[in-house]
N, CA, C and O atoms as a printed pandas DataFrame, in Angstrom:
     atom_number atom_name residue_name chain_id  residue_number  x_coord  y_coord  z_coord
0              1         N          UNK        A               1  112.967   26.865   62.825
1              2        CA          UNK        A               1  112.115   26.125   63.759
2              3         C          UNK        A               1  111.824   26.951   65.014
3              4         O          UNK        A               1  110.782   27.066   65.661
4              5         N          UNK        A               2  113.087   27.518   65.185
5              6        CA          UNK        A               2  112.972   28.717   66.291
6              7         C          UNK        A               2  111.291   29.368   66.676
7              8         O          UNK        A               2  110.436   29.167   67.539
8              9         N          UNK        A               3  111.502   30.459   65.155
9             10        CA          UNK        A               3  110.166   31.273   65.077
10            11         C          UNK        A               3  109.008   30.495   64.585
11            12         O          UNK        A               3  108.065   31.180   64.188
12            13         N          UNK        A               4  108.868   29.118   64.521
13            14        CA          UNK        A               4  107.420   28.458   64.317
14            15         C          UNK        A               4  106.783   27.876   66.081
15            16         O          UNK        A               4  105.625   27.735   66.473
16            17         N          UNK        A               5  108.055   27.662   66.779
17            18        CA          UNK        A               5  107.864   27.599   68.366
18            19         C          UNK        A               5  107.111   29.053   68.806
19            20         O          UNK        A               5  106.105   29.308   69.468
20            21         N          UNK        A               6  107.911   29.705   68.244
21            22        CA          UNK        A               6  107.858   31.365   69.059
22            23         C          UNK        A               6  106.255   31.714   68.417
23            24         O          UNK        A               6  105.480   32.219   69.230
24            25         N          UNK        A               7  105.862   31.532   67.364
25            26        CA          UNK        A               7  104.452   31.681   66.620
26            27         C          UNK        A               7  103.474   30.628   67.605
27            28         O          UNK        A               7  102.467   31.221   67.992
28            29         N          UNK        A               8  103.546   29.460   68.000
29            30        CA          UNK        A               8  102.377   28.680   68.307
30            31         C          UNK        A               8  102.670   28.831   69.653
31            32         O          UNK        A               8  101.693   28.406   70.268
32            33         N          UNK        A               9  103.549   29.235   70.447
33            34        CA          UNK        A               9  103.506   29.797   72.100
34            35         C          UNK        A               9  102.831   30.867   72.120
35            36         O          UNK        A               9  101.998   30.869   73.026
36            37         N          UNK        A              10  102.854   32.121   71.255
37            38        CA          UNK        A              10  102.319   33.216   71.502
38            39         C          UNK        A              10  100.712   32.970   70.628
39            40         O          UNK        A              10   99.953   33.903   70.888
40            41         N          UNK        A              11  100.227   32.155   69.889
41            42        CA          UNK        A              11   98.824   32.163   69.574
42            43         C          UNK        A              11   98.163   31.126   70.718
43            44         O          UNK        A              11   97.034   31.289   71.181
44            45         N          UNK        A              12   99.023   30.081   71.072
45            46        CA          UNK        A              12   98.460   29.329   72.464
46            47         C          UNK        A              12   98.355   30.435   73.126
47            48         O          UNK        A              12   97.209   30.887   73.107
48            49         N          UNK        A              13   99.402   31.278   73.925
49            50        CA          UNK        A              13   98.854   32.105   74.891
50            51         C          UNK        A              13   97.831   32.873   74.378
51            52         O          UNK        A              13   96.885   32.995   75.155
52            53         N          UNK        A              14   97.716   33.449   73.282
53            54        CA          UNK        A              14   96.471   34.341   73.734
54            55         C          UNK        A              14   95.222   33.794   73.655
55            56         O          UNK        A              14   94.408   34.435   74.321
56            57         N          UNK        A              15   94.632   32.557   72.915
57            58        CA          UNK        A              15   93.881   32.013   73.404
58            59         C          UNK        A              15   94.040   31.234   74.185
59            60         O          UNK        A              15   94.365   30.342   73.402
60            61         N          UNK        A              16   94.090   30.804   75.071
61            62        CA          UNK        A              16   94.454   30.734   76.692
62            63         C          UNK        A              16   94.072   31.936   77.275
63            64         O          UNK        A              16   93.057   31.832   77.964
64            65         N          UNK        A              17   94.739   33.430   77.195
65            66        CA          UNK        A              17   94.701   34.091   78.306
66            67         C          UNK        A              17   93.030   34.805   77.558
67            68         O          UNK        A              17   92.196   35.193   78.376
68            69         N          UNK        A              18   92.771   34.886   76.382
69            70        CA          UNK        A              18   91.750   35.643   76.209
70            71         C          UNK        A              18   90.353   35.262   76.549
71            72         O          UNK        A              18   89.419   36.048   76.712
72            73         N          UNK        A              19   90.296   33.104   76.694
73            74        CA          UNK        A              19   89.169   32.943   77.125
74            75         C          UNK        A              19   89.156   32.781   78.475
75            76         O          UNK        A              19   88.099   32.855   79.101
76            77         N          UNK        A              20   90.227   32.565   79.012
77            78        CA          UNK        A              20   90.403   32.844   80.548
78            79         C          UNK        A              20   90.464   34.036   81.199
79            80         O          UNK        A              20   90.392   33.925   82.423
80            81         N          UNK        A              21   90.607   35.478   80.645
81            82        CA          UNK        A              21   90.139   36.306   80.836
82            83         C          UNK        A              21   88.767   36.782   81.132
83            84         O          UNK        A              21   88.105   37.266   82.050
84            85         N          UNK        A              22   88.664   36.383   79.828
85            86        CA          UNK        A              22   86.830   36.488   79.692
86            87         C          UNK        A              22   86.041   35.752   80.692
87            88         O          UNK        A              22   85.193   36.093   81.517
88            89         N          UNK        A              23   86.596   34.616   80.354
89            90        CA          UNK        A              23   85.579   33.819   81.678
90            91         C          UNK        A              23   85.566   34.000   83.079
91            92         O          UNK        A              23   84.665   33.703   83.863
92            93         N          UNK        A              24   86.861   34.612   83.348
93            94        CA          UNK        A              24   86.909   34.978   84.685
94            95         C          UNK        A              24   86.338   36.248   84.932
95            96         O          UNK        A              24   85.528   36.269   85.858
96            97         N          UNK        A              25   86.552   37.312   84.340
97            98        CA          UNK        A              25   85.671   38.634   84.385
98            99         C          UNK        A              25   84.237   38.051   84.343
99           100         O          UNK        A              25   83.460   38.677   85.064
100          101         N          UNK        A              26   83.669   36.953   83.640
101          102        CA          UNK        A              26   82.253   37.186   83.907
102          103         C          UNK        A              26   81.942   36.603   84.938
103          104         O          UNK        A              26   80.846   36.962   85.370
104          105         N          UNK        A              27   82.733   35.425   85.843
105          106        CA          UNK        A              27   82.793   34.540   86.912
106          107         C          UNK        A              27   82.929   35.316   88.142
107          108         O          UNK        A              27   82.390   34.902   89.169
108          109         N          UNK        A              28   83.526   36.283   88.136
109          110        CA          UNK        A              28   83.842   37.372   89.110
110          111         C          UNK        A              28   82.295   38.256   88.663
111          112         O          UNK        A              28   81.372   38.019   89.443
112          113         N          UNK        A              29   82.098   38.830   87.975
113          114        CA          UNK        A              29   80.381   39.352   87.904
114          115         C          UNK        A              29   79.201   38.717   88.015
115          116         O          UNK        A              29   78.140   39.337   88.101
116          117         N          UNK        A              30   79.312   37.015   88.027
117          118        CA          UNK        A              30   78.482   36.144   88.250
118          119         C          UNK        A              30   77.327   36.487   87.259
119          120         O          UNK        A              30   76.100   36.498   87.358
120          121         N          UNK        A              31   78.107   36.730   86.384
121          122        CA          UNK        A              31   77.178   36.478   84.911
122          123         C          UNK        A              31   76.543   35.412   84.499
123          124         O          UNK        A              31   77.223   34.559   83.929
124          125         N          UNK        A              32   75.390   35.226   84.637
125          126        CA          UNK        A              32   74.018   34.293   84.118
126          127         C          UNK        A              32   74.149   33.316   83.633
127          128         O          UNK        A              32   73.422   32.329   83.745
128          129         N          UNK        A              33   75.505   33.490   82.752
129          130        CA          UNK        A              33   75.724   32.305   81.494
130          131         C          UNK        A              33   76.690   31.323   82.341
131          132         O          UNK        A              33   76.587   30.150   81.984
132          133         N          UNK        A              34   77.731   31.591   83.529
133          134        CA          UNK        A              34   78.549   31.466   84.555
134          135         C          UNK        A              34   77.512   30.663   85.673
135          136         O          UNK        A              34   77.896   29.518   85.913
136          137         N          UNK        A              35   76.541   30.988   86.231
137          138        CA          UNK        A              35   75.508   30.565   86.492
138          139         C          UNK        A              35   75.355   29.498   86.126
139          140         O          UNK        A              35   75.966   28.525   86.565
140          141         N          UNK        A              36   74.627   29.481   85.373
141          142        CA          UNK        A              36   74.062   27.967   84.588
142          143         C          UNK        A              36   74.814   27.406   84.418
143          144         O          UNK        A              36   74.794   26.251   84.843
144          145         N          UNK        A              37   75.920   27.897   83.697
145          146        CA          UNK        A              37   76.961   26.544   83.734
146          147         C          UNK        A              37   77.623   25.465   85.166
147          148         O          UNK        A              37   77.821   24.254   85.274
148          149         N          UNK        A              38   77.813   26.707   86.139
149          150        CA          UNK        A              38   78.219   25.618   87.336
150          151         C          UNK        A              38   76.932   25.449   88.157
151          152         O          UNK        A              38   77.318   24.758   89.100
152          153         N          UNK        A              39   75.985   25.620   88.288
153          154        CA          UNK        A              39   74.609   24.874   89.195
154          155         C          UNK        A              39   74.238   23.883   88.654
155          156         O          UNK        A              39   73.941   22.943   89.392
156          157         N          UNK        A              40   74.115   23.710   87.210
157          158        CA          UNK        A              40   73.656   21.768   86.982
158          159         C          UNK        A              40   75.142   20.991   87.636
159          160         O          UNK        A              40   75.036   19.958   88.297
160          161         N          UNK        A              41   76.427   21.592   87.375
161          162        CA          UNK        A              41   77.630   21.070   87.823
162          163         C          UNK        A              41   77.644   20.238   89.360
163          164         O          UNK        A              41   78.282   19.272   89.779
164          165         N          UNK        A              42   76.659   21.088   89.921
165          166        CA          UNK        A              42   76.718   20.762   91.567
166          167         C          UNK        A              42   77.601   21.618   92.509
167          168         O          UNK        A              42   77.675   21.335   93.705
168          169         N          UNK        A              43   78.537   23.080   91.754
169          170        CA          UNK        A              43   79.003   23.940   92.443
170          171         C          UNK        A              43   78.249   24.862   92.682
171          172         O          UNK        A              43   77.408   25.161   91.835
172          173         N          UNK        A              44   78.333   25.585   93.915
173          174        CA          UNK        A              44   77.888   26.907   94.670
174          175         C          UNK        A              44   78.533   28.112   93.555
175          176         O          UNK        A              44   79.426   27.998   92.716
176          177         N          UNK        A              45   77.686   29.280   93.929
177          178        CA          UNK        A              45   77.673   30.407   92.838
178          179         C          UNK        A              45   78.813   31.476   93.579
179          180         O          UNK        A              45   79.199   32.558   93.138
180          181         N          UNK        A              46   79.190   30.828   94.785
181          182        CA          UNK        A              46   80.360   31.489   95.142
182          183         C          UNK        A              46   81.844   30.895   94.670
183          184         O          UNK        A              46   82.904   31.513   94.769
184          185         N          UNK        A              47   81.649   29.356   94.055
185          186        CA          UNK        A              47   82.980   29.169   93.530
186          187         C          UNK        A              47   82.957   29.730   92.306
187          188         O          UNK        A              47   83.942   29.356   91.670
188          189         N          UNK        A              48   82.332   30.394   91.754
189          190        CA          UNK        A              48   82.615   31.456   90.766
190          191         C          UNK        A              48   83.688   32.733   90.980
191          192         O          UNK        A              48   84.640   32.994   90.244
192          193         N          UNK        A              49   83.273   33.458   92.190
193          194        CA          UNK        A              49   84.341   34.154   92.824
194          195         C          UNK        A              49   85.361   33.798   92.739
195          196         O          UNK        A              49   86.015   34.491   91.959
196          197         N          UNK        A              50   86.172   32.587   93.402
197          198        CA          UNK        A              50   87.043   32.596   93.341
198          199         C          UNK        A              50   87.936   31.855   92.262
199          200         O          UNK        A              50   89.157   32.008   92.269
200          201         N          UNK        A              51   87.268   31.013   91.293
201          202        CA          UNK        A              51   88.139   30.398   90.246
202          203         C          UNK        A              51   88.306   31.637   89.517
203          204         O          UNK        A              51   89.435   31.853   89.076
204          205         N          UNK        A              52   86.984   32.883   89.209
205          206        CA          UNK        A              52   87.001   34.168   88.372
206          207         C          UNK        A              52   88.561   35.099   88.462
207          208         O          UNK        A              52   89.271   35.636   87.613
208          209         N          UNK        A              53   88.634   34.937   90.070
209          210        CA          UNK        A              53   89.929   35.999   90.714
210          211         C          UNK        A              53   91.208   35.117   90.201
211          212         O          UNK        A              53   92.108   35.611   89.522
212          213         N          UNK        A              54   91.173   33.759   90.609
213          214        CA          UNK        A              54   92.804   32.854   90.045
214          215         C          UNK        A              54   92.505   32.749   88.979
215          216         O          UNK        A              54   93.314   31.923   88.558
216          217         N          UNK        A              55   91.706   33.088   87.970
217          218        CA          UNK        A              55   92.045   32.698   86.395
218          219         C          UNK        A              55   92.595   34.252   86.246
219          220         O          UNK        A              55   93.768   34.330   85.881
220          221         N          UNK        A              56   91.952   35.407   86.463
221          222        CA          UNK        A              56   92.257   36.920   85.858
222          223         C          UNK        A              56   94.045   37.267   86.590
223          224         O          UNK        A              56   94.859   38.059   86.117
224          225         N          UNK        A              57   94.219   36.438   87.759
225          226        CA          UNK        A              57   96.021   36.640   88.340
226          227         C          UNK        A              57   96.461   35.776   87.384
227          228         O          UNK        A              57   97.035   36.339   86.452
228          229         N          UNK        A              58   96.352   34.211   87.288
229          230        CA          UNK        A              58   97.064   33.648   85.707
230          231         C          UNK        A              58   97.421   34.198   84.822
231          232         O          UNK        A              58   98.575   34.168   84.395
232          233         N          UNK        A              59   96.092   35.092   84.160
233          234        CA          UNK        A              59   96.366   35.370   83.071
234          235         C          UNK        A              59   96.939   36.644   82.946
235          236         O          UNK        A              59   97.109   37.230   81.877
236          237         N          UNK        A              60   97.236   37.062   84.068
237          238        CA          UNK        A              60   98.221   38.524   84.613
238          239         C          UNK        A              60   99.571   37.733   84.498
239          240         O          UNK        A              60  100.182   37.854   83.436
240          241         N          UNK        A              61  100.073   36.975   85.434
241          242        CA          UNK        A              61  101.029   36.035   85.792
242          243         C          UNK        A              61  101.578   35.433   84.309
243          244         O          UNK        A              61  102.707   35.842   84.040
244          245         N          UNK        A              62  101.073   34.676   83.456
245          246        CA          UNK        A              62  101.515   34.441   82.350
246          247         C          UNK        A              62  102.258   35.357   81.373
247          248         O          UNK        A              62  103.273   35.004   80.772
248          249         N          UNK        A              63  101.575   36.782   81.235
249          250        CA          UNK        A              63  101.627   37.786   80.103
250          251         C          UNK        A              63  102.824   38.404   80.724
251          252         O          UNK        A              63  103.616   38.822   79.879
252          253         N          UNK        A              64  103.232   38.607   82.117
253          254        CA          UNK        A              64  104.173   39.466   82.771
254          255         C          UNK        A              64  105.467   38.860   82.204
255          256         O          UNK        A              64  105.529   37.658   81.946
256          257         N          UNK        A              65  106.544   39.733   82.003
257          258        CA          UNK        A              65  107.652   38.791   82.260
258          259         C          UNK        A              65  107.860   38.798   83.513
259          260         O          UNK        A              65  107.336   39.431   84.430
260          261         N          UNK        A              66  109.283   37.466   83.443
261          262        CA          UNK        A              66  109.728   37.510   84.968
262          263         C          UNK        A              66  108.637   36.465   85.714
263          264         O          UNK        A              66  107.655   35.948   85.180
264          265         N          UNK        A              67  109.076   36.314   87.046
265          266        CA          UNK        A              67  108.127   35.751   88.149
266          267         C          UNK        A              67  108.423   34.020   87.418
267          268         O          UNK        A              67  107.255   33.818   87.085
268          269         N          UNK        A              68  108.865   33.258   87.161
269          270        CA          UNK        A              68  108.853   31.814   86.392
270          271         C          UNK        A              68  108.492   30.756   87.163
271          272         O          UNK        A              68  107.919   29.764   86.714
272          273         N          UNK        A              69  108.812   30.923   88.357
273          274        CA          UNK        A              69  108.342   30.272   89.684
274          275         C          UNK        A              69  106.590   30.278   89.449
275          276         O          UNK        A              69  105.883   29.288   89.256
276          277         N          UNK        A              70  106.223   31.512   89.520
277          278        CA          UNK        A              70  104.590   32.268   89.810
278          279         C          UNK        A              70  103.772   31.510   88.281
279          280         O          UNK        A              70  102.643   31.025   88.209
280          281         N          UNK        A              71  104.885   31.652   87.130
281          282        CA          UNK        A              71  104.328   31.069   85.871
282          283         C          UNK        A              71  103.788   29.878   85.919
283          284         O          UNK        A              71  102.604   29.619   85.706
284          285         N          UNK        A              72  104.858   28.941   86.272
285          286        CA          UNK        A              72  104.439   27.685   86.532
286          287         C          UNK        A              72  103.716   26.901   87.556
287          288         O          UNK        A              72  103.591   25.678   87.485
288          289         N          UNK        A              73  103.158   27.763   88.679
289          290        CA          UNK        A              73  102.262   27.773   89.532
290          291         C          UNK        A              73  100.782   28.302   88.379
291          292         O          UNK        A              73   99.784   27.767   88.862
292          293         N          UNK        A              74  100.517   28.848   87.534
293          294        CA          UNK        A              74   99.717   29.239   86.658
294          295         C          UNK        A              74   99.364   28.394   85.638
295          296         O          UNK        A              74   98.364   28.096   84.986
296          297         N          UNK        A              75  100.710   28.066   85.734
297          298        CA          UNK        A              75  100.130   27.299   84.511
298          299         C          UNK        A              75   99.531   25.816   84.851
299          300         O          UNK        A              75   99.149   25.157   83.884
300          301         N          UNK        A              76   99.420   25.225   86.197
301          302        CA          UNK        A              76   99.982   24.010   87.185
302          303         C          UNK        A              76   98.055   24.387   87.114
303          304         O          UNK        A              76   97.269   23.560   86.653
304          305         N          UNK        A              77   97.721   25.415   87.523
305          306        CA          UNK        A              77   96.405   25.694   88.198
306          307         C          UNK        A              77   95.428   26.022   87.258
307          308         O          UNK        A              77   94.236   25.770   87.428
308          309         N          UNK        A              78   95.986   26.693   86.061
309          310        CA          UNK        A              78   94.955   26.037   84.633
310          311         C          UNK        A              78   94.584   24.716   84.141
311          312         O          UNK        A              78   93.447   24.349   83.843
312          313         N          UNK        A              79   95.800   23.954   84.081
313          314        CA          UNK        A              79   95.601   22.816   83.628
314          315         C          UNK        A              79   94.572   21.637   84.601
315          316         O          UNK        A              79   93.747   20.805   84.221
316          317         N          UNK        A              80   95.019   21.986   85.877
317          318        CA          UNK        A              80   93.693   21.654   87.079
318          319         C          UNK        A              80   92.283   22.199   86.470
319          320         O          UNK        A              80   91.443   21.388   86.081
320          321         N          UNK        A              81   92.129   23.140   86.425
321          322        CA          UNK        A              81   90.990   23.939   86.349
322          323         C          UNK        A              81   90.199   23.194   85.103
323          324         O          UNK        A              81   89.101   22.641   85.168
324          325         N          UNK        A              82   90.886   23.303   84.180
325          326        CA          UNK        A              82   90.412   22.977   82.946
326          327         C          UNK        A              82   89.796   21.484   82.940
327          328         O          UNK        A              82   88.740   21.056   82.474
328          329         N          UNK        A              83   90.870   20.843   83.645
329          330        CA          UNK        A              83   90.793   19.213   82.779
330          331         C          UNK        A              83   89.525   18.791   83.985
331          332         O          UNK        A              83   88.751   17.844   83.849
332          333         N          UNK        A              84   89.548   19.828   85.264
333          334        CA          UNK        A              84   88.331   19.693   86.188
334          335         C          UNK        A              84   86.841   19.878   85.807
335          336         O          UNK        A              84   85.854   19.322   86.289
336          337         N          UNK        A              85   86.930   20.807   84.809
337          338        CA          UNK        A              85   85.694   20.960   84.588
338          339         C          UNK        A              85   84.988   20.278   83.705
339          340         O          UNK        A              85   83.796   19.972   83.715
340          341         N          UNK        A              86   86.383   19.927   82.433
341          342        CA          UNK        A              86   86.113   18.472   81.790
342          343         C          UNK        A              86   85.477   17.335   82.108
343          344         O          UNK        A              86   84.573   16.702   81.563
344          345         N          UNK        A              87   86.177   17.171   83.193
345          346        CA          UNK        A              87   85.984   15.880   84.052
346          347         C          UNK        A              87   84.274   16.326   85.112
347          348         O          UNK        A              87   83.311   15.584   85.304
348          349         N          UNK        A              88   84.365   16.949   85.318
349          350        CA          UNK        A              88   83.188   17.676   86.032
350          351         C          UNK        A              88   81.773   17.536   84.873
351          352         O          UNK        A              88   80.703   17.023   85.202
352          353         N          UNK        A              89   82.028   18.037   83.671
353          354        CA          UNK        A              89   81.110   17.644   82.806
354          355         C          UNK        A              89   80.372   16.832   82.274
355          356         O          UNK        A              89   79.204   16.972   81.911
356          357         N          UNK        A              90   81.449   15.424   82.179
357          358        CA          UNK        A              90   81.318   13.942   81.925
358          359         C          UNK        A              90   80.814   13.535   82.932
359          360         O          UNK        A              90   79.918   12.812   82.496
360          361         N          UNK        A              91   80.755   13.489   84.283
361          362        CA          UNK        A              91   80.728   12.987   85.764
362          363         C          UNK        A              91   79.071   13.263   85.578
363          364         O          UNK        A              91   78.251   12.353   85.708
364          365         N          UNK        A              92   78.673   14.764   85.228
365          366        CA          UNK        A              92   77.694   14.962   85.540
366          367         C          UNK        A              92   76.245   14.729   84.442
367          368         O          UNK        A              92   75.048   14.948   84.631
368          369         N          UNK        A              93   76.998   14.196   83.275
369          370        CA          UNK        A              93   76.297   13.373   82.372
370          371         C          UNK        A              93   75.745   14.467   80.986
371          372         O          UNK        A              93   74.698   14.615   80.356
372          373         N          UNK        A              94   77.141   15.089   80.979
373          374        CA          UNK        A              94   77.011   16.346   80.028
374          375         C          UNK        A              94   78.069   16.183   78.856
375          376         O          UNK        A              94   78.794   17.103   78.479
376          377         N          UNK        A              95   78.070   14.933   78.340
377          378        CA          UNK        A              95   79.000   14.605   77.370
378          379         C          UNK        A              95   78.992   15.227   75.551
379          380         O          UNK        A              95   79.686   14.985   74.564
380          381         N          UNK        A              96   77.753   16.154   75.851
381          382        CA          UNK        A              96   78.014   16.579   74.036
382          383         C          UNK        A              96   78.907   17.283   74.076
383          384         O          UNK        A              96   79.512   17.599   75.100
384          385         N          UNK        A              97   79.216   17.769   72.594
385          386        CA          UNK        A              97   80.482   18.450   72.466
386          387         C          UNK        A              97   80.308   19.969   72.699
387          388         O          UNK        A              97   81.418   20.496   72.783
388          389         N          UNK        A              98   79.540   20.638   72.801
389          390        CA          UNK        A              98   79.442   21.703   73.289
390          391         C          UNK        A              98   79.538   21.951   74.940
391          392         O          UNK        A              98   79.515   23.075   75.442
392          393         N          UNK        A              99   79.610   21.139   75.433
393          394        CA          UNK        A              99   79.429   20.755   77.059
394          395         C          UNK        A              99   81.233   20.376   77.471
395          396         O          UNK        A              99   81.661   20.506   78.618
396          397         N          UNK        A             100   81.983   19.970   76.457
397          398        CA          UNK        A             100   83.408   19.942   76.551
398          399         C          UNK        A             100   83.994   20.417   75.770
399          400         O          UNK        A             100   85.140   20.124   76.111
400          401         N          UNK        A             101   84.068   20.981   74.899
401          402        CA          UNK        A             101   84.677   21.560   73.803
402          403         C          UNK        A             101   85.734   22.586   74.395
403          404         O          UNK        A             101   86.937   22.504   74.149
404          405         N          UNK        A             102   85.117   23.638   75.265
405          406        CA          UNK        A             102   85.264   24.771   75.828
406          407         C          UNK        A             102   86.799   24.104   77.073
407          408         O          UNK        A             102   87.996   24.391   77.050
408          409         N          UNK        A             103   85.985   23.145   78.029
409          410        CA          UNK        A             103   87.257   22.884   78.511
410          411         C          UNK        A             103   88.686   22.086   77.786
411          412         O          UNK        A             103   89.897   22.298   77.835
412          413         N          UNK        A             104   87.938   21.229   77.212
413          414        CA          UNK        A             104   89.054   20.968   76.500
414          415         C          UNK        A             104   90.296   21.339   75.558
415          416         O          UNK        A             104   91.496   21.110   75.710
416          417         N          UNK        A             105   89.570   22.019   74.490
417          418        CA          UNK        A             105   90.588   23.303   73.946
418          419         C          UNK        A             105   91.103   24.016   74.891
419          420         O          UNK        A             105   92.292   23.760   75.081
420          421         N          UNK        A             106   90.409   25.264   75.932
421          422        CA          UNK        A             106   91.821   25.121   76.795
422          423         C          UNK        A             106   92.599   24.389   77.557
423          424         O          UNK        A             106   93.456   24.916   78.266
424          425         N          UNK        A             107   92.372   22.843   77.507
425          426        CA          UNK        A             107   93.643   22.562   78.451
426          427         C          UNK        A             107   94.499   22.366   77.239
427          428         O          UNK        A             107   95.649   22.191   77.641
428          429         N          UNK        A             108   94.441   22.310   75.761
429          430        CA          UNK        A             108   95.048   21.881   74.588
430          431         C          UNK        A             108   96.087   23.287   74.812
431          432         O          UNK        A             108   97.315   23.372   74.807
432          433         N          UNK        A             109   95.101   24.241   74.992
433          434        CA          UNK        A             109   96.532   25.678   75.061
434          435         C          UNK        A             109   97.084   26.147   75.867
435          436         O          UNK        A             109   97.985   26.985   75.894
436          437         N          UNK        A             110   96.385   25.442   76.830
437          438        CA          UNK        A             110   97.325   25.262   78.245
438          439         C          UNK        A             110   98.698   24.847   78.152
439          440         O          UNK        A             110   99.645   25.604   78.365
440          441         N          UNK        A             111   98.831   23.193   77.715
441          442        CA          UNK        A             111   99.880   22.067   77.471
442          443         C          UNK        A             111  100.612   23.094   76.761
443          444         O          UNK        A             111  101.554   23.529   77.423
444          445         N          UNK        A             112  100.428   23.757   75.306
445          446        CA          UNK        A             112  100.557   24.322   74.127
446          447         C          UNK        A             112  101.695   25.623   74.697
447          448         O          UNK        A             112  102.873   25.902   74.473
448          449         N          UNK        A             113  100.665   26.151   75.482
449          450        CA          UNK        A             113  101.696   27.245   75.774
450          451         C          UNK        A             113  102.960   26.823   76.750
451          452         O          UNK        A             113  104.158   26.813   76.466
452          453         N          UNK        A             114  102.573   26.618   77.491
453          454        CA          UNK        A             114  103.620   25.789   78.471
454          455         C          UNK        A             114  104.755   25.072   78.096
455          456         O          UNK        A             114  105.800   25.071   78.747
456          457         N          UNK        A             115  104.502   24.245   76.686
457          458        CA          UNK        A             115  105.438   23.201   75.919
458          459         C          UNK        A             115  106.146   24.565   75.215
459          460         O          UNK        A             115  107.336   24.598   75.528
460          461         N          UNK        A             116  105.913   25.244   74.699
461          462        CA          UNK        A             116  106.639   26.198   73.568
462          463         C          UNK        A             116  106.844   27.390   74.498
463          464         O          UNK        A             116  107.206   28.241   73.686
464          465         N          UNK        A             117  106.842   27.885   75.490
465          466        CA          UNK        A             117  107.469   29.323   76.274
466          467         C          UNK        A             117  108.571   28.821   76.068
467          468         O          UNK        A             117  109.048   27.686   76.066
468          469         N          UNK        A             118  109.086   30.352   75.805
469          470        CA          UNK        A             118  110.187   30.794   75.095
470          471         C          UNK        A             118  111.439   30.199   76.978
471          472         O          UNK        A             118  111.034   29.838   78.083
472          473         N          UNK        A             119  112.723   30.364   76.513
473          474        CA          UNK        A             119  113.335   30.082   77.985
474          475         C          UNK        A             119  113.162   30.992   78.480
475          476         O          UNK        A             119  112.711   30.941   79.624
476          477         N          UNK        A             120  113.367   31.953   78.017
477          478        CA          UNK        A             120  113.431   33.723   79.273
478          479         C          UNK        A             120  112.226   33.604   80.018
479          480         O          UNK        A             120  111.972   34.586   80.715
480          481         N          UNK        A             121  111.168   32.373   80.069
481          482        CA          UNK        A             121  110.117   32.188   80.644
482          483         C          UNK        A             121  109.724   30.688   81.553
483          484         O          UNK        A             121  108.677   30.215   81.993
484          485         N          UNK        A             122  111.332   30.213   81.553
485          486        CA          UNK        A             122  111.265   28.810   81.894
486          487         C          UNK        A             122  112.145   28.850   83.091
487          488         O          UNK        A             122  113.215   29.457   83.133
488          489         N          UNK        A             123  111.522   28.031   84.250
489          490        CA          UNK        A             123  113.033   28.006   84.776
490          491         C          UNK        A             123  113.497   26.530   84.554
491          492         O          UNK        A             123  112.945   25.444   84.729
492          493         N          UNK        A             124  114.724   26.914   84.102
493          494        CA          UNK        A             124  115.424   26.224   83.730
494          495         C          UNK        A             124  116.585   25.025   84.866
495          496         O          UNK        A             124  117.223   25.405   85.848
496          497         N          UNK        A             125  116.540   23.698   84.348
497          498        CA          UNK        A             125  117.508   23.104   85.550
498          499         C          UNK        A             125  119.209   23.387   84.905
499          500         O          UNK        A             125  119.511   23.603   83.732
500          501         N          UNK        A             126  120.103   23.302   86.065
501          502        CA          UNK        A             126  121.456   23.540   85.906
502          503         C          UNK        A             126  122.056   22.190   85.860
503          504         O          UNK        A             126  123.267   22.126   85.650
504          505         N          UNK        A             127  121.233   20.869   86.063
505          506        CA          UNK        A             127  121.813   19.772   85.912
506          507         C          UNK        A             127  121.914   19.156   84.292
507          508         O          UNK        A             127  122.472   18.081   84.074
């Protein structure tokens, strides 16, 4: 049971960190497709900047060992992010499934990874 935990933590993380990578590299270049997506939203093309910069430290922060404190501050600020834009989508009357799909699956590997990190990645209580 061990290594079926250790298998679906490490395929959650990398999709997690690979579309949060991606999206943040293009959010930080204010790539077109980044664009359009947050101006019908009702956000400015400068909160691209900065969700682009805290998703690409996450997904630094996650992959590192060590730091477990910094992890769970990461992982605290994906699951915001995500279920925001979700919620941001619906609000703004963008309910097909292509319009949530994207946030939703990651907050699924958000939870995903978070539930299955290994302990050497948890901090752990002494009570």
């Amino acid at each position: 049971m061990k290594k079926v935990k250790l298998i679906i933590y490490w395929v959650a993380t990398a999709l997690l960190s690979f579309g949060m990578l991606g999206s943040g590299i293009a959010q930080i270049g204010h790539a077109q497709a980044m664009i359009d997506l947050v101006i019908p939203l009702g956000y400015s093309i400068y909160f691209l900047s900065i969700i682009g910069v805290w998703k690409v430290l996450g997904v630094i922060t996650i992959l590192m060992p060590g730091f477990k404190l910094a992890k769970e501050w990461a992982y605290a600020g994906f699951f915001f992010l995500m279920t925001g834009a979700f919620i941001s989508h619906l609000a703004s009357g963008h309910h097909g499934l292509s319009d949530v799909i994207g946030p939703f699956m990651q907050t699924v590997f958000v939870i995903l990874s978070w539930y299955f990190r290994p302990d050497n990645r948890k901090i752990l209580s002494l009570t």
